[in-house]
N, C-alpha and C positions, 0 to 999 in steps of 0.2 A: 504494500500500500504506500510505503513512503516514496517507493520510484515513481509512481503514479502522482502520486501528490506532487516530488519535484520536477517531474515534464510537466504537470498542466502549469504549473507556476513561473516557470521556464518560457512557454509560449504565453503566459496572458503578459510576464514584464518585457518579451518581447516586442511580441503584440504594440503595446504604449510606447514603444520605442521609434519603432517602425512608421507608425501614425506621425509620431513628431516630426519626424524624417520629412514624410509625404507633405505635413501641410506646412514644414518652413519651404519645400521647395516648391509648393504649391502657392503660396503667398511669401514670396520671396522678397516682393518691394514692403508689401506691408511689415512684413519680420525688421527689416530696412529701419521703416519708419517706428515701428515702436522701439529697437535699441535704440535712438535717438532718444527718445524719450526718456529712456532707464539709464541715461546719461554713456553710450558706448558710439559717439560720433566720428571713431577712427578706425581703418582697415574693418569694416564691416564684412564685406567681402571674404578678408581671409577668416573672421572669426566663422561665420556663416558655414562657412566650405570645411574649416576645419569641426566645426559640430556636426553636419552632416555625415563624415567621416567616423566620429567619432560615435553617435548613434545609428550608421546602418551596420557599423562593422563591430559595434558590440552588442547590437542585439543580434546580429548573424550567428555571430559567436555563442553567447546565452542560448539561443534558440537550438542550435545545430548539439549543443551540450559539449562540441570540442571547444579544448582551451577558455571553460567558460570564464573561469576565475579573471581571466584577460579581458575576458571581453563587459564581464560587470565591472571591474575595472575603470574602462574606459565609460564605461556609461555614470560611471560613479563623480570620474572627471567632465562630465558635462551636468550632469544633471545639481549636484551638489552649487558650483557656483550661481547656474540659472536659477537656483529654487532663493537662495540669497541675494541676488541683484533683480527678479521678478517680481516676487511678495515679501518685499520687506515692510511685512506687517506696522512694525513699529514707526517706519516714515510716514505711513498712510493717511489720511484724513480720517476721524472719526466714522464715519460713513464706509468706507472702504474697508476698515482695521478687522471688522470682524469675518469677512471672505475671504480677504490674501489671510487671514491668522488659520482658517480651514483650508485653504490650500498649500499652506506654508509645511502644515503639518502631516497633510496628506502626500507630501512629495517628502519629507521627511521618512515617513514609512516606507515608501517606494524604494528609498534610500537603506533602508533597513532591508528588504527585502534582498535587496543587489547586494548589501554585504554578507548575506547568508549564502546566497548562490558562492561571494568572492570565499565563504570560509568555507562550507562544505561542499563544493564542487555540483557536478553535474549528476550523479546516479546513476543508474544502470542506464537508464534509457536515455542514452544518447552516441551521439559518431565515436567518442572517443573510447567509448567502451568497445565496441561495434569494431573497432579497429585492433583493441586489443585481443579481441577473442578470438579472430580472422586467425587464418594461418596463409603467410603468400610464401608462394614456394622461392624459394633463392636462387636468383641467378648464379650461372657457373662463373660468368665472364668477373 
């Protein structure tokens, strides 16, 4: 049951990864325009390019169970500063303070989630087991 439990967990913090991916590249100028606002008015571009990287190639990783620890990892390195320069609750206006404070918290957990994958890896069910248990015959040469 626990394998069970760390694939479907595996695919849903995927899943939210992959989506991220999809709608900054989907809404590329707007993404633009709101780091502007969250005060990030330089090298957009490379920050942009490198988060995209940085979330499709570590939920590939999470998802596929090889090299997961790597790849929560790197999703850890994106999502941790975006959850702190996004909802920073405490800058908010009263009106505000109390939805970035639930989502500040709810990406906190997410966070939690990706350093469980980063401490107990990926379970049976995944490539890099898959890979283990394969037997490839040895070249001569």
């Amino acid at each position: 049951m626990k394998n069970i439990a760390d694939l479907i967990a595996r695919l849903f913090i995927a899943f939210l990864f992959f989506f991220e991916a999809y709608d900054t590249i989907k809404f590329y100028e707007d993404t633009q325009v709101a780091m502007q606002s969250y005060g990030l008015p330089k090298h957009q571009d490379f920050l942009l390019v490198t988060a995209l990287v940085l979330l499709i190639l570590g939920a590939t990783l999470v998802l596929l169970g090889y090299r997961s620890r790597f790849g929560a990892l790197l999703l850890l390195l994106y999502w941790i500063p975006v959850t702190f320069i996004v909802y920073s609750f405490w800058n908010d206006p009263e009106a505000l303070r109390r939805t970035s404070s639930l989502i500040f918290m709810r990406n906190l957990a997410i966070a939690g989630g990706l350093l469980v994958i980063f401490v107990n890896g990926s379970g049976d069910y995944s490539v890099k087991r898959l890979l283990n248990v394969m037997s490839f015959p040895r070249s001569k040469w």
